[in-house]
N, C-alpha and C positions, 0 to 999 in steps of 0.2 A: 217136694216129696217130704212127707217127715212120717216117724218112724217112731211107733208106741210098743214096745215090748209087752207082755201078758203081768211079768214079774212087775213088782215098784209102782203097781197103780194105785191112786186114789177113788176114794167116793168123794162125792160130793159134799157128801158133810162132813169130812177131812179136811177137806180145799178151805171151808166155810171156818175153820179153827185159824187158819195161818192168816198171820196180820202183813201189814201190808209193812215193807221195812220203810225207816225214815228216810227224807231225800238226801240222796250221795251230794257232796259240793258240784261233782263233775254235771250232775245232771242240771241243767236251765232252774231259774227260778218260778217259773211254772210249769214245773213237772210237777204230776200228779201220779200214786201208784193207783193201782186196780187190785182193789181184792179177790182171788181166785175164786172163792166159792157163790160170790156176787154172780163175778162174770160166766160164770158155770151155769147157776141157775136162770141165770139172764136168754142166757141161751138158749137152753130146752124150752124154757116158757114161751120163747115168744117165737122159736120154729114150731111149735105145738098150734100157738096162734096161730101162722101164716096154712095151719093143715097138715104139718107134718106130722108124723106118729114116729114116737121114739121109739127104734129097733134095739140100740145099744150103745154104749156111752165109753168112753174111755179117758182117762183123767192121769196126768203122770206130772211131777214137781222137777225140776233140777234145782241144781245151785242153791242149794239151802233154802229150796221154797220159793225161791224168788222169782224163779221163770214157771211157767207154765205151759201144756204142752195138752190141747185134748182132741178127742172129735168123736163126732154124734153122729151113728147111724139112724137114716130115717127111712122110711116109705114113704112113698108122695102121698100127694091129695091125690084125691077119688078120684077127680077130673081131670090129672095128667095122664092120659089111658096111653098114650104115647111112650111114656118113658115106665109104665105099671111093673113090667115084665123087666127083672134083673138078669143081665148076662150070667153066666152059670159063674160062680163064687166072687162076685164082684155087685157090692153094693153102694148106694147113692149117701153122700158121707159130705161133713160141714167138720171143717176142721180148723183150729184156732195156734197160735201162740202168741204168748204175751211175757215179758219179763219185766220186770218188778225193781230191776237194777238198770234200766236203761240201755240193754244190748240190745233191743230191737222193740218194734213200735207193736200194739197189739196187732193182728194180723189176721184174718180171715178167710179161708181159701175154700171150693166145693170141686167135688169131683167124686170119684171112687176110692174104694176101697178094698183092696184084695181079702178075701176070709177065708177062703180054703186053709193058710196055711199057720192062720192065728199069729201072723206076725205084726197085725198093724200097720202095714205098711200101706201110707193114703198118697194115692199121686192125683191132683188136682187144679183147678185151674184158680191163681189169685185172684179173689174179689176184692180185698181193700184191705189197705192200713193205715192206721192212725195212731197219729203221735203222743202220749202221754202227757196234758196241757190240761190247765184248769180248766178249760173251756169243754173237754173232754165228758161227754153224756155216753155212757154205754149204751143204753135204751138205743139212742139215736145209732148207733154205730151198728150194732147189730141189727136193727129194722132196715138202714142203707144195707147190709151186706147181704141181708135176706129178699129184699127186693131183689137188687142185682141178682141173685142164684136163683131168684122164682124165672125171672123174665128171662136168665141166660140159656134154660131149662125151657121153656116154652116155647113150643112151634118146631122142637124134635122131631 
């Protein structure tokens, strides 16, 4: 579950200012960070690709920037007529976190969304996390995370 308050949000081209901090000693020598506003627009772009249509975005910082915290509501594709029809205040939502200091791996999870009461709060199922490593492609990471929640989502 994680848990975006309405106060303290970012846009996307806020994310896109914050740099990425230098490697702590604690973290591996091939740790690599991820830039926020990268992996933001990374995101919408390429669920846009897979068919989804952006309903609504939510973008929040901790820890001096250095964690990240978002999630994208979406509408399906046309062709999931199965899942078309939202439960009554409860939408279809891709939600991420990623920190920037090495407290945890970027992380991708799908599921819903409660909206009646604008609190943010996404309970859903883990799709995948990965480790922050030179070898680390976001493209790649989020097209695996988006595969996984198309196919997990299919046949509803």
């Amino acid at each position: 579950m994680l848990y975006i308050p309405d106060k303290n949000l970012k846009t996307r081209e806020e994310l896109r200012l914050i740099r990425v901090p230098i490697r702590k000693d604690d973290c591996g020598e091939r740790w690599i960070g991820v830039q926020h506003g990268y992996f933001a627009d990374q995101l919408v772009s390429r669920a846009e690709a897979c068919g989804f249509k952006l309903k609504n975005e939510k973008w929040m910082t901790q820890a001096g920037d250095t964690d990240l915290l978002g999630t994208i509501d979406v509408y399906c594709p046309e062709n999931w007529a199965a899942v078309q029809s939202e439960v009554d205040g409860v939408c279809l939502s891709i939600s991420v976190r990623n920190s920037n200091i090495g407290r945890y791996p970027l992380e991708v999870a799908s599921g819903g969304r409660h909206i009646d009461t604008h609190s943010g709060i996404f309970a859903g199922h883990f799709v995948m996390g990965k480790k922050h490593t030179r070898a680390l492609k976001i493209e790649r990471v989020i097209d695996s995370a988006l595969f996984r929640f198309v196919n997990g989502w299919e046949g509803v």
